[in-house]
N, CA, C and O atoms as CSV, one atom per row, in Angstrom:
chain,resi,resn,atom,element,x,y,z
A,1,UNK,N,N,0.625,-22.812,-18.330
A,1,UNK,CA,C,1.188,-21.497,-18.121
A,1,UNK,C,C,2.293,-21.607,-17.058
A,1,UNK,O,O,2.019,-22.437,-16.192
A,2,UNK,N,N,3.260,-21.095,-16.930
A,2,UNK,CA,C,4.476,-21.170,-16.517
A,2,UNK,C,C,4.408,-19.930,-14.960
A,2,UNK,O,O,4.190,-18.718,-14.977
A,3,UNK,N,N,4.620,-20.624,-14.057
A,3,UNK,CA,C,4.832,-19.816,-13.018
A,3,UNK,C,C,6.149,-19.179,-12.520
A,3,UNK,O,O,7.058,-19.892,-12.093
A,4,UNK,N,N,6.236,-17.995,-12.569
A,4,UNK,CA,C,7.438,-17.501,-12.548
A,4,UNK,C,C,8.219,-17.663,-11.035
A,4,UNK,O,O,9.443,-17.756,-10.944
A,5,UNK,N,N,7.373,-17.678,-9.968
A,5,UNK,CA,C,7.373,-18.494,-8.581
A,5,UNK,C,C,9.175,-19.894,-8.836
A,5,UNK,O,O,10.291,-20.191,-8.408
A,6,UNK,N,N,8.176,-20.178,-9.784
A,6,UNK,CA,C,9.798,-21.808,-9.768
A,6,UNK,C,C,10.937,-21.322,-9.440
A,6,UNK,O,O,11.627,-21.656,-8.477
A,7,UNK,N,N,11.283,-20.064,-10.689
A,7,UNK,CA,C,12.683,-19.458,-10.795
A,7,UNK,C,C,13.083,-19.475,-9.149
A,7,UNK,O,O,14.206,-19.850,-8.814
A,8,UNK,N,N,12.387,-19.173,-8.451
A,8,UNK,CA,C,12.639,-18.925,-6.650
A,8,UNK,C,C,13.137,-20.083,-6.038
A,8,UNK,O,O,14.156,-20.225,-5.362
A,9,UNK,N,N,12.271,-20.899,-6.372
A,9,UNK,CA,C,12.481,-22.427,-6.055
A,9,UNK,C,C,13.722,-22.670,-6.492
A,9,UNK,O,O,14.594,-22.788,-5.631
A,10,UNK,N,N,14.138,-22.816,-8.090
A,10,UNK,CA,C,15.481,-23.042,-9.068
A,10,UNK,C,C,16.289,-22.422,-7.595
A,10,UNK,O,O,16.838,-23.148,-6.767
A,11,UNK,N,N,16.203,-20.943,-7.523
A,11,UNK,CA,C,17.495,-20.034,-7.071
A,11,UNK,C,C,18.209,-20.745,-5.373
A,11,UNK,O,O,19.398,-20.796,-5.059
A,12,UNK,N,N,16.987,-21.213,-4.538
A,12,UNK,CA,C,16.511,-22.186,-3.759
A,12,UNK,C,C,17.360,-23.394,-3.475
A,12,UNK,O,O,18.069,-23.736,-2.529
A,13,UNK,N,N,17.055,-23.878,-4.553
A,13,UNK,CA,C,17.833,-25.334,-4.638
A,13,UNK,C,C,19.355,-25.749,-5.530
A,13,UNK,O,O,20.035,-26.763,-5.682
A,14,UNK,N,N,19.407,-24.156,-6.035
A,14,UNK,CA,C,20.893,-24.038,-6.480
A,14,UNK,C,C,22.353,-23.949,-5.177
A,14,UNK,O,O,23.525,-24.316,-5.262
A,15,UNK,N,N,21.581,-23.300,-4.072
A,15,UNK,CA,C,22.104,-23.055,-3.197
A,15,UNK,C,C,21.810,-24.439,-2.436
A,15,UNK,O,O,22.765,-24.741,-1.721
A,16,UNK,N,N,21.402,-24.797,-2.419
A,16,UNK,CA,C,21.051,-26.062,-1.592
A,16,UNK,C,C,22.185,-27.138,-1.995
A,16,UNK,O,O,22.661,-27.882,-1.137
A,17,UNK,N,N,22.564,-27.181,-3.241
A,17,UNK,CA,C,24.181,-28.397,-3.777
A,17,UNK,C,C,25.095,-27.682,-3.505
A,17,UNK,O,O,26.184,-28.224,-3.690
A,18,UNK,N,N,25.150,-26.256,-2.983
A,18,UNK,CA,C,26.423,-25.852,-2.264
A,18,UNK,C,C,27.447,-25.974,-3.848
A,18,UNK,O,O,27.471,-26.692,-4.847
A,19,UNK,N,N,28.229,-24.745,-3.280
A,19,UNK,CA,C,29.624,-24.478,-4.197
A,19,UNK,C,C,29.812,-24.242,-5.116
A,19,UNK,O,O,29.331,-25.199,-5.724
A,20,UNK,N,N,30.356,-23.354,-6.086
A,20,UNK,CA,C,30.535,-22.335,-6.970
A,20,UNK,C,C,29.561,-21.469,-7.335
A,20,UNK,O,O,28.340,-21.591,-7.441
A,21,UNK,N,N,30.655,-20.164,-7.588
A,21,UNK,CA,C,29.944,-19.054,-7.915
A,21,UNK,C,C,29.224,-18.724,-9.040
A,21,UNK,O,O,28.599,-17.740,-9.435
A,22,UNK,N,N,29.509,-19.911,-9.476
A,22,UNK,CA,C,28.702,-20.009,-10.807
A,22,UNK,C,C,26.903,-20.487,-10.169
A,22,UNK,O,O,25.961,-19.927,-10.729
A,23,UNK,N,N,26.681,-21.248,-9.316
A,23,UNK,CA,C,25.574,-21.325,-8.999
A,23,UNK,C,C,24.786,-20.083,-8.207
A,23,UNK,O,O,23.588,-19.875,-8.016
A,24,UNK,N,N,25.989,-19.350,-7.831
A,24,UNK,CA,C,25.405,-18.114,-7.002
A,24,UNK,C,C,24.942,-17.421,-7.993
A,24,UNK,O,O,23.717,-17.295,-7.975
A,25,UNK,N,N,25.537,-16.885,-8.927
A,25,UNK,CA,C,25.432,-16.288,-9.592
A,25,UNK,C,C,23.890,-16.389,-10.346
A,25,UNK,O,O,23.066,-15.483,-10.470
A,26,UNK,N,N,23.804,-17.696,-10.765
A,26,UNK,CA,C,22.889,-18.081,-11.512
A,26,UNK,C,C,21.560,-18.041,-10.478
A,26,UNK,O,O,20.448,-17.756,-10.923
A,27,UNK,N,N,21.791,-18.369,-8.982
A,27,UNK,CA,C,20.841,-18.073,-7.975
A,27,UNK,C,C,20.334,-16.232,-7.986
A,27,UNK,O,O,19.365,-15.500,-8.183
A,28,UNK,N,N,21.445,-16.217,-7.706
A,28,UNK,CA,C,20.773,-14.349,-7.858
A,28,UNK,C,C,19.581,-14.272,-8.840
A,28,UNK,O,O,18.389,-14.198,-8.542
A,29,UNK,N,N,20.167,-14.304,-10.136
A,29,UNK,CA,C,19.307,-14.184,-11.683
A,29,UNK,C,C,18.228,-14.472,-11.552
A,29,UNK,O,O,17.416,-13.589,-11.832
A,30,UNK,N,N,17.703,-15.777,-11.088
A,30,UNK,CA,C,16.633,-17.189,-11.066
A,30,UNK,C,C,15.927,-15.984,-9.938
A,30,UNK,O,O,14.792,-15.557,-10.151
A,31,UNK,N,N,16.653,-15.567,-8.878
A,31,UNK,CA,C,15.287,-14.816,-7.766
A,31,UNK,C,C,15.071,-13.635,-8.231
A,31,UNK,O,O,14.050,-13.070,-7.839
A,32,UNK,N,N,15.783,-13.075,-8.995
A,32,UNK,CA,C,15.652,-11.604,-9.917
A,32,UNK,C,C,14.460,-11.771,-10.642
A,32,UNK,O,O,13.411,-11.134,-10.555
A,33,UNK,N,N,14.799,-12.827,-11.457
A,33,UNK,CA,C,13.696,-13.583,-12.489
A,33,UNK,C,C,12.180,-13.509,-12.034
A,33,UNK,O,O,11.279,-12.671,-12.066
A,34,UNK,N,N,12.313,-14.507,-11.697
A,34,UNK,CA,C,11.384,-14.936,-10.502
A,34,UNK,C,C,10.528,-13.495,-10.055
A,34,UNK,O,O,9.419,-13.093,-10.408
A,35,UNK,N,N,11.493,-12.942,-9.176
A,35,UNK,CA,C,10.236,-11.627,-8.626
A,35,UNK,C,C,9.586,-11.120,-9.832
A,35,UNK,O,O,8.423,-11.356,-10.159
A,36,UNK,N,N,10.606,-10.259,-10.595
A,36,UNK,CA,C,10.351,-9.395,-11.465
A,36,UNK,C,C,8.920,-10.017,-12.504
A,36,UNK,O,O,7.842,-9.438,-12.644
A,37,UNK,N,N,9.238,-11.028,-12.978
A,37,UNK,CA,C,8.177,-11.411,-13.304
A,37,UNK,C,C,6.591,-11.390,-12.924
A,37,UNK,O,O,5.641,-11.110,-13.655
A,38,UNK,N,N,6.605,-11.796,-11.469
A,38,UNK,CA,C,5.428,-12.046,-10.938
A,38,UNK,C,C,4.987,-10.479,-10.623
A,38,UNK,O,O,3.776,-10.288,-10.515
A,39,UNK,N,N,6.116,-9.032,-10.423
A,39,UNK,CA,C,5.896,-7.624,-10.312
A,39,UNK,C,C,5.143,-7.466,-11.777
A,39,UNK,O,O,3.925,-7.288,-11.774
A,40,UNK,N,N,5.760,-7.521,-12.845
A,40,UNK,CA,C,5.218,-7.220,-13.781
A,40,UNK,C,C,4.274,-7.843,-14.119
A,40,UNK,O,O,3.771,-7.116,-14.976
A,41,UNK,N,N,3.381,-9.126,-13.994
A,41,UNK,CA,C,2.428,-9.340,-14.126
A,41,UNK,C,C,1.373,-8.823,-13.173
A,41,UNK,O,O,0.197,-8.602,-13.464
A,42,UNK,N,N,2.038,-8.637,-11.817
A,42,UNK,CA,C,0.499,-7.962,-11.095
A,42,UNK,C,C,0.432,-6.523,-11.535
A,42,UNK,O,O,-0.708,-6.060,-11.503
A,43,UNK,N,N,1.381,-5.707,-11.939
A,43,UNK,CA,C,0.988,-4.565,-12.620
A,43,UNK,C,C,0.660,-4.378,-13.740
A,43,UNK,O,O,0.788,-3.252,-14.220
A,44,UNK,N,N,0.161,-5.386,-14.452
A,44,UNK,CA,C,-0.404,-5.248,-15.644
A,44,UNK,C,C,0.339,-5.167,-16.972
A,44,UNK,O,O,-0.165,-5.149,-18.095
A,45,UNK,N,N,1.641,-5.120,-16.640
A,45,UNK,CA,C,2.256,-4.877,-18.153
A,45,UNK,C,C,3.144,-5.915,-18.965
A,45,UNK,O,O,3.862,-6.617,-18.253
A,46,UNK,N,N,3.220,-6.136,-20.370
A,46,UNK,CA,C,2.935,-7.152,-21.255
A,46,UNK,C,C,4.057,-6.928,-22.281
A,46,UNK,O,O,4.450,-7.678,-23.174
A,47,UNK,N,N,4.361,-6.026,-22.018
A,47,UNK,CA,C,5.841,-5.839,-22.998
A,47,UNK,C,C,6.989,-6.853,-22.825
A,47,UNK,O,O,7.056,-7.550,-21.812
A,48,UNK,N,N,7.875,-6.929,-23.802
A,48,UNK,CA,C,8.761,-7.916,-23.463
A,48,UNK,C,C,10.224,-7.417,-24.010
A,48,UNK,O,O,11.266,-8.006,-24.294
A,49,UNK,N,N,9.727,-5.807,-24.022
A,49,UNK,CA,C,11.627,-5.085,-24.450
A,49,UNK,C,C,12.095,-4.910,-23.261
A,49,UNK,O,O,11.555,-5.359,-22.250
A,50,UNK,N,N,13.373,-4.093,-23.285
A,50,UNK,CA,C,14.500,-4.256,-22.444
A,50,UNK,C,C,13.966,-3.149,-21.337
A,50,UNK,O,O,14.108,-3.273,-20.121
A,51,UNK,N,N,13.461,-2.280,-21.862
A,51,UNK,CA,C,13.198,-1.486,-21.200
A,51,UNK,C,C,11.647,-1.584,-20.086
A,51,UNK,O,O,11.250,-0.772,-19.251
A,52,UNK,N,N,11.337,-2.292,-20.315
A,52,UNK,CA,C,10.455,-3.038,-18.944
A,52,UNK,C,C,10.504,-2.936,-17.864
A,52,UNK,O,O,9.652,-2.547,-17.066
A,53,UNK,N,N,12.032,-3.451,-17.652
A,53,UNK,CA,C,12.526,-3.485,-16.009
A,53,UNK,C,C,12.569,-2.159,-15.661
A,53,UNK,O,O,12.371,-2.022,-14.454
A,54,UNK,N,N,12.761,-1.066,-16.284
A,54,UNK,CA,C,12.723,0.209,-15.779
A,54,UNK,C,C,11.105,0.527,-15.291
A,54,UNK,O,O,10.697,0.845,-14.174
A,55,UNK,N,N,10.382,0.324,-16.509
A,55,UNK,CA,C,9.237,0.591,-16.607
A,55,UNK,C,C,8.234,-0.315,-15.683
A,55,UNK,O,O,7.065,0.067,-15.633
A,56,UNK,N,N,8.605,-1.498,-14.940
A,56,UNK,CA,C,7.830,-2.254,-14.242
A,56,UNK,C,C,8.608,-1.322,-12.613
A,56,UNK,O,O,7.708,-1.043,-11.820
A,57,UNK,N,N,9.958,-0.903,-12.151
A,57,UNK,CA,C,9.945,-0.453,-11.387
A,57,UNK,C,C,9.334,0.837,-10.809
A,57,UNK,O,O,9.118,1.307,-9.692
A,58,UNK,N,N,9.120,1.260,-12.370
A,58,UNK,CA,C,8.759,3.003,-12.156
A,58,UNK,C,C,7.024,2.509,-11.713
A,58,UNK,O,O,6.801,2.670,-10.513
A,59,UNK,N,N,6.420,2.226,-12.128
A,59,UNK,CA,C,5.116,1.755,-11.771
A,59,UNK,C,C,5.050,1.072,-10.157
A,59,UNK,O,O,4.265,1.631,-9.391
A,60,UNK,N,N,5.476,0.436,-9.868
A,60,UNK,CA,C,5.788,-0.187,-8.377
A,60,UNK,C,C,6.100,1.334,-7.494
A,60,UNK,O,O,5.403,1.807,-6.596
A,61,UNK,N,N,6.894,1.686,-7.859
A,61,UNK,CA,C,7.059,3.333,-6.651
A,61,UNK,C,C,6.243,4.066,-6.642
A,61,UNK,O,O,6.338,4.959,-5.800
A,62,UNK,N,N,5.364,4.065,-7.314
A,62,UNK,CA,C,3.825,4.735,-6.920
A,62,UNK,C,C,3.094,4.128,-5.893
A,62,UNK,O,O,2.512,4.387,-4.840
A,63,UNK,N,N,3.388,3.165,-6.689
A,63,UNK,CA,C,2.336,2.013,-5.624
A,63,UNK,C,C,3.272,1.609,-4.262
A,63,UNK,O,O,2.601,2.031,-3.320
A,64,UNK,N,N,4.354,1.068,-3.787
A,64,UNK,CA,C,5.129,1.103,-3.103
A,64,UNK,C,C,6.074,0.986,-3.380
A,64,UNK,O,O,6.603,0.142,-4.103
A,65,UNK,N,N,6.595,2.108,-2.668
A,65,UNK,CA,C,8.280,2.528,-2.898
A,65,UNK,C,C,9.358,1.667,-2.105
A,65,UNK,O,O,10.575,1.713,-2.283
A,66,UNK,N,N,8.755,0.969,-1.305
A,66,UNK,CA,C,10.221,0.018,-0.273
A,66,UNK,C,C,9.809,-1.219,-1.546
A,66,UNK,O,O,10.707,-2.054,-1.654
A,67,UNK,N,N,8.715,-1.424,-2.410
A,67,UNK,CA,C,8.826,-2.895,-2.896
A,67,UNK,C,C,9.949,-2.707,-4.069
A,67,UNK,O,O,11.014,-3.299,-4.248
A,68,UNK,N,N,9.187,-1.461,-4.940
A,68,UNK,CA,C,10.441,-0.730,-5.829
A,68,UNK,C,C,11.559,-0.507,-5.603
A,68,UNK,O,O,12.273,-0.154,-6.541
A,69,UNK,N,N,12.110,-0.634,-4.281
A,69,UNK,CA,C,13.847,-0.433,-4.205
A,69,UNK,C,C,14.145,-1.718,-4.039
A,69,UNK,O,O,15.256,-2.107,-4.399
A,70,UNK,N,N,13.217,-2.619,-3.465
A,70,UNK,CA,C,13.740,-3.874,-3.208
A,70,UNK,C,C,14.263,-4.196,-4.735
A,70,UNK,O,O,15.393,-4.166,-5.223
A,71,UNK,N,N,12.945,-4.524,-5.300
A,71,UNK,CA,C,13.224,-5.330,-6.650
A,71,UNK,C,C,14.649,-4.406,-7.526
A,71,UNK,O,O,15.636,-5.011,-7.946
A,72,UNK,N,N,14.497,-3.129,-7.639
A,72,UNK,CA,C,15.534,-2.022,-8.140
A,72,UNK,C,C,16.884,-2.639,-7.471
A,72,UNK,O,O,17.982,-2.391,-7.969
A,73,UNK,N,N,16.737,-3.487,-6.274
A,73,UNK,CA,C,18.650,-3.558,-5.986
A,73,UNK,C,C,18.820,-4.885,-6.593
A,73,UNK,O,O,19.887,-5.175,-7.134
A,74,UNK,N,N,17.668,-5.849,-6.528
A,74,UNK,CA,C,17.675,-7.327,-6.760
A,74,UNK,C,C,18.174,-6.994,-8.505
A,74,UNK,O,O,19.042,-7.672,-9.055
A,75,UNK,N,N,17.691,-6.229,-8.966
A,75,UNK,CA,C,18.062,-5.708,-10.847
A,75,UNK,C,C,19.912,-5.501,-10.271
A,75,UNK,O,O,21.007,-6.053,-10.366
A,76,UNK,N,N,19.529,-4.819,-9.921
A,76,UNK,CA,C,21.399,-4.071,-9.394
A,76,UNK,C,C,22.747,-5.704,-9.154
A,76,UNK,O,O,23.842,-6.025,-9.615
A,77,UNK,N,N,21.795,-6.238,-8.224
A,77,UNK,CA,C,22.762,-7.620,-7.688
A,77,UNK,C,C,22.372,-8.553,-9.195
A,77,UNK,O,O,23.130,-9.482,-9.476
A,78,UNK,N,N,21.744,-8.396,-9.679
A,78,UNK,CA,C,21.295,-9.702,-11.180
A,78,UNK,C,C,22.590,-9.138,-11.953
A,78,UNK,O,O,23.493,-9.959,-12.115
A,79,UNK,N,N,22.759,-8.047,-12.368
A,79,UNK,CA,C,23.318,-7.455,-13.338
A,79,UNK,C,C,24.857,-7.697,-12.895
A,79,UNK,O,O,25.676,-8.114,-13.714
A,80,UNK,N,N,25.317,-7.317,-11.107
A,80,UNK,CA,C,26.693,-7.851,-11.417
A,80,UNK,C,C,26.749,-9.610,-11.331
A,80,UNK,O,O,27.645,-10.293,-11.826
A,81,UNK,N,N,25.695,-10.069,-10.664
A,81,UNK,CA,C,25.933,-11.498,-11.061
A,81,UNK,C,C,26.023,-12.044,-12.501
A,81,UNK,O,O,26.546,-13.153,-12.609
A,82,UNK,N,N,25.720,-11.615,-13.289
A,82,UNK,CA,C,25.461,-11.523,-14.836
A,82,UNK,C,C,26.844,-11.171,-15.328
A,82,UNK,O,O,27.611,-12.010,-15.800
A,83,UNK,N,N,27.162,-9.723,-15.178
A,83,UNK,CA,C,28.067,-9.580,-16.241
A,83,UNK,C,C,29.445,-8.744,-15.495
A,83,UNK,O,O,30.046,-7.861,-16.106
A,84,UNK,N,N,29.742,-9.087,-14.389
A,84,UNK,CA,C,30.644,-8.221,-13.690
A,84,UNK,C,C,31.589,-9.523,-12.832
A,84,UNK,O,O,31.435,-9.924,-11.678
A,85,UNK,N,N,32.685,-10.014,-13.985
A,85,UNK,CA,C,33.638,-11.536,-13.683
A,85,UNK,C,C,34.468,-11.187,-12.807
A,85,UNK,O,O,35.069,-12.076,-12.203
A,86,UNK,N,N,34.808,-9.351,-12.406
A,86,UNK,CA,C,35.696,-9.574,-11.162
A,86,UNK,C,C,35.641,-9.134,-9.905
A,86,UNK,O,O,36.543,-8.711,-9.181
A,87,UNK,N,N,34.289,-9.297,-9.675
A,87,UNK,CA,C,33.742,-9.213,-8.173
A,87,UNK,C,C,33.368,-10.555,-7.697
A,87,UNK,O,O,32.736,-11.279,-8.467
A,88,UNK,N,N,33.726,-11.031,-6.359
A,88,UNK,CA,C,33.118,-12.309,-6.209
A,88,UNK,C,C,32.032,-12.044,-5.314
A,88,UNK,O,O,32.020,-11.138,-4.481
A,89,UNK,N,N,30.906,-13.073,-5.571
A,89,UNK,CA,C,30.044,-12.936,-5.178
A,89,UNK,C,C,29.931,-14.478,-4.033
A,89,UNK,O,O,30.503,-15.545,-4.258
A,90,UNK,N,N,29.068,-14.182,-2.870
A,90,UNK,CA,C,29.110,-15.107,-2.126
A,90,UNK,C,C,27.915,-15.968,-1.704
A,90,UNK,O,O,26.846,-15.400,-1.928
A,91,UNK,N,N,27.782,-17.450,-1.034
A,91,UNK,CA,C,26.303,-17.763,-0.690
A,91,UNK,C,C,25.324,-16.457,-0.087
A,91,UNK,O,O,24.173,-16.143,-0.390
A,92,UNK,N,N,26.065,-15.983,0.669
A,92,UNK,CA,C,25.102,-14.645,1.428
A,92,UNK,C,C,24.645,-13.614,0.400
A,92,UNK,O,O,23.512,-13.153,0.531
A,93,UNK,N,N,25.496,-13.163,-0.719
A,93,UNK,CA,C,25.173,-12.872,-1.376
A,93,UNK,C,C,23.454,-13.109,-2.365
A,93,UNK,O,O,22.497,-12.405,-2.685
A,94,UNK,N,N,23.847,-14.379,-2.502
A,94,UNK,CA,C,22.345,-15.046,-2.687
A,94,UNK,C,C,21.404,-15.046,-1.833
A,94,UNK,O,O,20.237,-14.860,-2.176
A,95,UNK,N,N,21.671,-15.201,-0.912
A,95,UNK,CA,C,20.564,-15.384,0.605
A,95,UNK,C,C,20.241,-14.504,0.112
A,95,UNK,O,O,19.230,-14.592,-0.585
A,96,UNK,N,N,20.820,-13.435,0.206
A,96,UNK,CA,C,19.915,-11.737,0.556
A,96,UNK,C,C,18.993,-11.640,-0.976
A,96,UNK,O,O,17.887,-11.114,-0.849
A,97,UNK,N,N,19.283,-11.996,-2.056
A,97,UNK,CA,C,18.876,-12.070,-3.070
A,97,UNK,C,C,17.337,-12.266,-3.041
A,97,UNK,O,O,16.374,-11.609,-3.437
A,98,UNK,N,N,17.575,-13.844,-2.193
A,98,UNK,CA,C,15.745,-14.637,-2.399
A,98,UNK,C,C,15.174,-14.504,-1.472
A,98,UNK,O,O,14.108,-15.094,-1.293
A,99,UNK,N,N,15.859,-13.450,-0.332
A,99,UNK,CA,C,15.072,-12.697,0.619
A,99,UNK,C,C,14.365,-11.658,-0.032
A,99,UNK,O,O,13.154,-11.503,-0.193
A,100,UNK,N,N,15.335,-10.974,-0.378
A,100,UNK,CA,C,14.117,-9.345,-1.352
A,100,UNK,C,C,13.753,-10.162,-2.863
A,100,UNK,O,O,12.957,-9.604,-3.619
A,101,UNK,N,N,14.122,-10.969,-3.109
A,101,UNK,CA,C,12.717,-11.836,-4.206
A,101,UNK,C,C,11.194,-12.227,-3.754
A,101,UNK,O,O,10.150,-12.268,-4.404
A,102,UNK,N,N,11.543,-12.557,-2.093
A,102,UNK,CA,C,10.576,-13.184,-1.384
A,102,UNK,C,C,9.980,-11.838,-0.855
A,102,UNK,O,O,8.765,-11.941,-1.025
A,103,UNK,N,N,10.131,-11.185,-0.552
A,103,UNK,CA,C,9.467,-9.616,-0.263
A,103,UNK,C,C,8.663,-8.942,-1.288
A,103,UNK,O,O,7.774,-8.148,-0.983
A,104,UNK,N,N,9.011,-9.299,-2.719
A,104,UNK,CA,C,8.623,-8.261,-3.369
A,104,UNK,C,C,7.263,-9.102,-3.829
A,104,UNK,O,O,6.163,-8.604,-4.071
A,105,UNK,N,N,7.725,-10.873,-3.898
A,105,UNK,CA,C,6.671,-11.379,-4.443
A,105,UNK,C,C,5.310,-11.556,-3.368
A,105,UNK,O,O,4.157,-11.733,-3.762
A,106,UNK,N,N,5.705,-11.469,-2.027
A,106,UNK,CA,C,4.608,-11.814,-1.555
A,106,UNK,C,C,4.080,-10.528,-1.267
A,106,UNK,O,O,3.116,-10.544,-0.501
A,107,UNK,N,N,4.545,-9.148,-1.774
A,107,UNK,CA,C,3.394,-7.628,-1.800
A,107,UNK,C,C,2.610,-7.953,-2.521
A,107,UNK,O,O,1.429,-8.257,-2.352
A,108,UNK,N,N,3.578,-7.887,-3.875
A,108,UNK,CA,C,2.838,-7.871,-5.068
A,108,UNK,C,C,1.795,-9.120,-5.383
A,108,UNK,O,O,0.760,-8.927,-6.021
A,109,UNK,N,N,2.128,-10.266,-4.931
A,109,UNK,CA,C,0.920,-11.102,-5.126
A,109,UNK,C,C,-0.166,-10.559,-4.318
A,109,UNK,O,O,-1.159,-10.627,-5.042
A,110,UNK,N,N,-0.422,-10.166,-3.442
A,110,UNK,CA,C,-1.495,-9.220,-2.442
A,110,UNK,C,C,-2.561,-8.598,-3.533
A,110,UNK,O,O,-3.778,-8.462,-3.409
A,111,UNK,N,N,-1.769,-8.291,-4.558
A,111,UNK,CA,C,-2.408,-7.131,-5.354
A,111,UNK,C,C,-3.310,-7.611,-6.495
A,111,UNK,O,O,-3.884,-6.800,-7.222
A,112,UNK,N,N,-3.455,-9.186,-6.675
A,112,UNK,CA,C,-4.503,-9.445,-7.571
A,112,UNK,C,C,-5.496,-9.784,-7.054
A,112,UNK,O,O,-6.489,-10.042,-7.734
């Protein structure tokens, strides 16, 4: 079974060979990944449509609302790392990334 934890690690050691934004980019995603995953498995849900990520945040703000905005901006920073070619994005950019990856995963692991 595949631990979604790695993606953190991946995002981790992308930054670690230093230089291009292509690795930032792909760092963001990997800690996006990464959390979101391990959120939606401690809340129980098993779906695998698009609409998840809404539905795994809306569930988290009941339960806690600072973990839900975290992961909600980490969606926000994935999406322009993803698909938004004329903003540049920077190492710090990432830092802050697998900081609120690292926040959300170590609530939510609390919770099994």
């Amino acid at each position: 079974m595949f631990n979604p934890i790695e993606f953190l690690d991946l995002a981790r050691g992308l930054l670690r060979l230093g230089g291009g934004e292509g690795k930032i980019r792909t760092a963001i995603g990997r800690a996006y990944y990464g959390s979101f995953l391990v959120a939606r498995d401690a809340v129980g849900i098993n779906e695998k449509t698009p609409e998840v990520h809404r539905r795994v945040v809306s569930v988290l703000y009941r339960r806690n609302p600072v973990i839900a905005n975290k992961l909600h901006l980490l969606r926000r920073q994935r999406n322009f790392a993803d698909y938004d070619t004329r903003i540049t994005l920077s190492v710090t950019d990432a830092e802050n990334a697998i900081v609120l990856a690292e926040a959300v995963i170590d609530e939510v692991s609390s919770w099994r």
